[in-house]
C-alpha positions as CSV (number, residue, x, y, z in Angstrom):
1,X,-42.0,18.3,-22.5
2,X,-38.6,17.9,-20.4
3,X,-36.5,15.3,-21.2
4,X,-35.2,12.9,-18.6
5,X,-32.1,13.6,-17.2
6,X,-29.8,10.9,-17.5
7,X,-27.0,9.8,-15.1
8,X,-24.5,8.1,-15.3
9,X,-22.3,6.6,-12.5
10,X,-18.9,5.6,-12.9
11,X,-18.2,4.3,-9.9
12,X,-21.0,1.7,-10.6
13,X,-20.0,0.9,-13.8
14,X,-16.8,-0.2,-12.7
15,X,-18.7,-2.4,-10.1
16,X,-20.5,-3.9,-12.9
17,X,-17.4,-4.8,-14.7
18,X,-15.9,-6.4,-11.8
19,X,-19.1,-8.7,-11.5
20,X,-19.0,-9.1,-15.0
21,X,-15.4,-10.8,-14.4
22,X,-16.6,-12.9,-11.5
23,X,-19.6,-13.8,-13.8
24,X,-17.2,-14.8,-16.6
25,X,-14.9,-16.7,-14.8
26,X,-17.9,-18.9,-12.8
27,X,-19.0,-19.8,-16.5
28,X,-16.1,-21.2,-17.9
29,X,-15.8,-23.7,-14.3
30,X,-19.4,-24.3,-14.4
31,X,-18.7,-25.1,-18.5
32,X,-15.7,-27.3,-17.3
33,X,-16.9,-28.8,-14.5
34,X,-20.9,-28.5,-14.7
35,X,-20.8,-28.2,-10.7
36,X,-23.9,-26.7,-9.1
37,X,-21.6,-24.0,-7.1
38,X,-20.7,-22.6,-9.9
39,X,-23.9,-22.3,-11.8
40,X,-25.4,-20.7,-8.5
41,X,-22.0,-18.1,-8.3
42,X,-23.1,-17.4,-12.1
43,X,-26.3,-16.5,-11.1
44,X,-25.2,-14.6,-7.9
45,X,-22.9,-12.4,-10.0
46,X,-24.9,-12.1,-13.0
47,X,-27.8,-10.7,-10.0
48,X,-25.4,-8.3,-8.6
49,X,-23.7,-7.4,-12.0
50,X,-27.2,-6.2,-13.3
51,X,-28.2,-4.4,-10.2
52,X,-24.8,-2.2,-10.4
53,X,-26.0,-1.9,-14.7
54,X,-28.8,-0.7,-13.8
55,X,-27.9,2.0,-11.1
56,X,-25.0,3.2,-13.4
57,X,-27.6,3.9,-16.4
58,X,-30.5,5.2,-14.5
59,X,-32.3,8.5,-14.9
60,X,-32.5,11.3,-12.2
61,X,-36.3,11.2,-12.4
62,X,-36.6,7.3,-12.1
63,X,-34.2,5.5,-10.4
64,X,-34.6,1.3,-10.1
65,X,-37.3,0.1,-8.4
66,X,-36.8,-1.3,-4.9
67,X,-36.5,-5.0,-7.1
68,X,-33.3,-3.7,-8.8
69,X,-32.1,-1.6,-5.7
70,X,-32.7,-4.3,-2.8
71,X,-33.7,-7.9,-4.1
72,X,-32.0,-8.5,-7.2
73,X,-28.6,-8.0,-5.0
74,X,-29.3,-9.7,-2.1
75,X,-30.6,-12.3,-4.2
76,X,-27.3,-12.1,-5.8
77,X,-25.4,-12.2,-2.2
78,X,-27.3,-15.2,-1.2
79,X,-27.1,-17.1,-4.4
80,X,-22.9,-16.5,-4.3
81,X,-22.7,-17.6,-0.8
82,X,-24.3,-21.1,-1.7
83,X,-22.2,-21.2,-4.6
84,X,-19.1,-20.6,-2.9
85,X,-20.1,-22.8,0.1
86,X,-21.0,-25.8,-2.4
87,X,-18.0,-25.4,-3.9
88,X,-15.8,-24.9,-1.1
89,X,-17.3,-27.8,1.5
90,X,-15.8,-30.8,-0.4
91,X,-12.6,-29.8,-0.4
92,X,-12.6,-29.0,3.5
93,X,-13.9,-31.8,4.1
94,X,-11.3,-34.3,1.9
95,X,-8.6,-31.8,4.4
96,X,-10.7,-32.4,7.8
97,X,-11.2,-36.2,7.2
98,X,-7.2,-36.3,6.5
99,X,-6.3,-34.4,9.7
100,X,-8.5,-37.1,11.7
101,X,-6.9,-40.0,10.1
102,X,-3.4,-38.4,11.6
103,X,-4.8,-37.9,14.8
104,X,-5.8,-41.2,15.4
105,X,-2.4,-42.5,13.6
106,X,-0.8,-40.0,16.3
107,X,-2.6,-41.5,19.2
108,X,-2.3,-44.7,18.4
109,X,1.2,-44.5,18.3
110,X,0.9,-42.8,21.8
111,X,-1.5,-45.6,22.6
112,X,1.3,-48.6,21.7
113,X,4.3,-46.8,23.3
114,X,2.7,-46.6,26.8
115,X,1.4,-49.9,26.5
116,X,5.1,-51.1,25.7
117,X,6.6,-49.3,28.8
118,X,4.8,-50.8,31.3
């Protein structure tokens, strides 16, 4: 009987451990601030995190299945994306409602000085 070959793949390992940062990181906000971006980023990198684990301990004769190889990182990709737009969007918009209030402030001002030439 042949024993599987086993490979492993350091280049993925090292992706693992960089998503395994990301991964820690998004916990301790989510712990601090129990937002819903950054449970979902949690999820996204713990997804891509696991898919990299998995490639860099898999065997020559049976690589990942196409759950681990293609879903459970664009699963991953999608569910980080959210994340980061969730988590992003109300601070863009506190800055975009700010830069309105000056425009109208700065054409208002426009507004009063050529009234008060004519």
């Amino acid at each position: 009987m042949a024993s599987p070959v086993l490979a492993f793949v350091f280049e993925s390992f090292l992706v693992f451990l960089i998503w395994a940062v990301m991964l820690v990181m998004n916990l301790w906000m989510f712990q601090k601030t129990k937002s819903q971006g950054n449970l979902f980023m949690t999820i996204g990198a713990g997804c891509l995190g696991l898919g990299a684990l998995l490639l860099a301990f898999s065997s020559l004769e049976s690589l990942p299945g196409k759950f681990e190889m293609f879903w459970l990182p664009f699963i991953g990709a999608i569910l980080l994306v959210v994340g980061f737009y969730m988590t992003a969007k109300p601070v863009v918009d506190v800055h975009i409602e700010t830069l309105k209030k000056k425009l109208q402030e700065v054409t208002a001002e426009k507004k009063a000085d050529e009234g008060g030439e004519s």
